[in-house]
PADREN-24090 format. One record per residue (C-alpha): x, y, z; residue number from 1. Coordinates in pm, 1 decimal. Example, Ala and Ser with C-alpha at 12.3 -4.5 7.8 and 13.67 -1.06 7.14 Angstrom:
        c1        c2        c3    k
    1230.0    -450.0     780.0    1
    1367.0    -106.0     714.0    2
This chain:
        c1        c2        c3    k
       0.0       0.0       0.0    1
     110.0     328.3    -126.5    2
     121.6     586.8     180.7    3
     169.4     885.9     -10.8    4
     474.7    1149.0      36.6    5
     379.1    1407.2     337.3    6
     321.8    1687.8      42.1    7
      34.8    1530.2    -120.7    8
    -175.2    1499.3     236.8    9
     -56.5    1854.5     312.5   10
    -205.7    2001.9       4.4   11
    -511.0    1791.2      32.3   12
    -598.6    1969.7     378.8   13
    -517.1    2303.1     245.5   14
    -745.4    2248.2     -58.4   15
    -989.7    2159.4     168.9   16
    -931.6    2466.4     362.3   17
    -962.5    2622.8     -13.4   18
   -1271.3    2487.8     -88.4   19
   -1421.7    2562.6     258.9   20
   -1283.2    2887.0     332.4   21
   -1552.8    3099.7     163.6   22
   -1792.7    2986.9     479.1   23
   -1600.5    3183.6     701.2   24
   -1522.7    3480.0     526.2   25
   -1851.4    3526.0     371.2   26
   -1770.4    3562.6     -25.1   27
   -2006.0    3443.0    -210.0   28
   -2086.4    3458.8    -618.6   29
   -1823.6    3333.3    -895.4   30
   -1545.4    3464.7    -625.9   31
   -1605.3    3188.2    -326.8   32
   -1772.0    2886.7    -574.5   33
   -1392.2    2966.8    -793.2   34
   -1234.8    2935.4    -486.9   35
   -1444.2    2632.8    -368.9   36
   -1319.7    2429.4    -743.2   37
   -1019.6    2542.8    -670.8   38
    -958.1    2366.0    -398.5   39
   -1143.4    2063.1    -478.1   40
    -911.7    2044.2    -797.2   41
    -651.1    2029.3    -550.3   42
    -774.8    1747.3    -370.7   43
    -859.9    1541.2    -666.4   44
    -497.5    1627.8    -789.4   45
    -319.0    1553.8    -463.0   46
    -526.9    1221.4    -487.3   47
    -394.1    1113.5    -808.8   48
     -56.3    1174.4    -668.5   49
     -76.8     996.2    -351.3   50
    -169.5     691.1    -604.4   51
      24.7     741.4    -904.1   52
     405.0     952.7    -714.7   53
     542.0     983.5   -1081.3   54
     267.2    1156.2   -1187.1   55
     377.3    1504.0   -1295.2   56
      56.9    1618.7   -1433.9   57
    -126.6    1584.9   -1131.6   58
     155.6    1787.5    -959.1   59
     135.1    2043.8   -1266.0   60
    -289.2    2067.6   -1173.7   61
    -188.6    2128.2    -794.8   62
      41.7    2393.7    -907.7   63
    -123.5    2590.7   -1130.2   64
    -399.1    2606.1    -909.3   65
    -214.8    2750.0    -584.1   66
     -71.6    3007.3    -871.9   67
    -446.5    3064.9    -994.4   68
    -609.0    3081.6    -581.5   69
    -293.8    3372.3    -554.3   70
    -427.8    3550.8    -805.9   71
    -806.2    3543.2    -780.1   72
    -848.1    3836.9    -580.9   73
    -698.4    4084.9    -834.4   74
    -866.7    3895.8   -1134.7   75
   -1185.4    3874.2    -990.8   76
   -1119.7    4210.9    -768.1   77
   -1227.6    4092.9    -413.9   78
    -897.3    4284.9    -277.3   79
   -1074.3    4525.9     -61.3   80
   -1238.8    4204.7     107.4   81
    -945.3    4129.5     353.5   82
   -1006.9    3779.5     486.4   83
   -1087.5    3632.5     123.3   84
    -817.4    3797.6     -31.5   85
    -577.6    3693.3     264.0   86
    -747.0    3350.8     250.5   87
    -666.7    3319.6    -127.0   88
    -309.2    3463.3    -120.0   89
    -210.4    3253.6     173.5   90
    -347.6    2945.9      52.5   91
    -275.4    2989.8    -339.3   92
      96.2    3050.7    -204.9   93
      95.4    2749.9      23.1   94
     -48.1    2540.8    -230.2   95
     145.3    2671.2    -538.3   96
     504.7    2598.0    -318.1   97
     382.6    2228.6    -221.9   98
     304.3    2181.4    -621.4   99
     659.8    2297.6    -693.7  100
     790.7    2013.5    -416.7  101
     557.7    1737.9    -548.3  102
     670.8    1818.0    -907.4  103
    1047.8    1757.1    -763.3  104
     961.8    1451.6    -616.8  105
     758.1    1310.6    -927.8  106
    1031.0    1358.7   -1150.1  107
    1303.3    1201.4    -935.9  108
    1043.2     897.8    -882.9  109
     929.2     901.1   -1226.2  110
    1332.2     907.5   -1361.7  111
    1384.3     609.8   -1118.5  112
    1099.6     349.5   -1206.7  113
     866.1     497.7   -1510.2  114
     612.2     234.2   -1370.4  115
     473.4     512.5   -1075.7  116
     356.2     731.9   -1346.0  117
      43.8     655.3   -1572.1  118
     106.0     266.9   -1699.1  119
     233.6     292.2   -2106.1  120
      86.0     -91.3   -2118.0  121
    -183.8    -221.2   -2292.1  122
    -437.3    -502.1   -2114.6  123
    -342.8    -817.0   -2295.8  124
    -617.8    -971.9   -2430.0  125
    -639.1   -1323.2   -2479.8  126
């Protein structure tokens, strides 16, 4: 059984936190349901990782959406709401730097056994 590196379960709980945070802070519209996807992209991503460690797409996904979550309150201009936008730039960051880790660690795993990334096999068939 695959236990995951400690990245993958860390970004998990802060896409969680992502994907929750709009009930505390009260933003709601496109703003807090982009920030709730966000974060559940996160999850599913961090998921496929914990499964598949040579996966660098999945590490890619958790990446670009820390970088997108960073940047949501200037491109969707909730900056004069301080917990959301704090919410979004601390978490986007926090995110964004475990993507950057993960994708370290899926290329080292997928250069050492190309078997822990998505399988090139075909089924047999008989």
């Amino acid at each position: 059984m695959r236990r995951g590196r400690w990245d993958n379960w860390v970004a998990i709980a802060a896409g969680l936190a992502l994907a929750l945070s709009w009930t505390w802070h009260y933003v709601l519209g496109f703003p807090g349901g982009l920030m709730m996807v966000l974060g559940l992209i996160t999850i599913m991503a961090s998921t496929i990782s914990i499964t598949r460690p040579g996966a660098v797409s999945s590490e890619a996904a958790v990446t670009g959406a820390g970088v997108l979550a960073f940047l949501l309150p200037w491109l969707l201009s909730f900056t004069g709401s301080t917990a959301a936008a704090a919410s979004a730039w601390g978490l986007g960051a926090f995110i964004a730097v475990l993507g950057v880790i993960g994708l370290i660690a899926a290329r080292a795993n997928r250069k050492r056994n190309p078997e822990l990334a998505w399988s090139n096999h075909m089924p047999e068939t008989a």
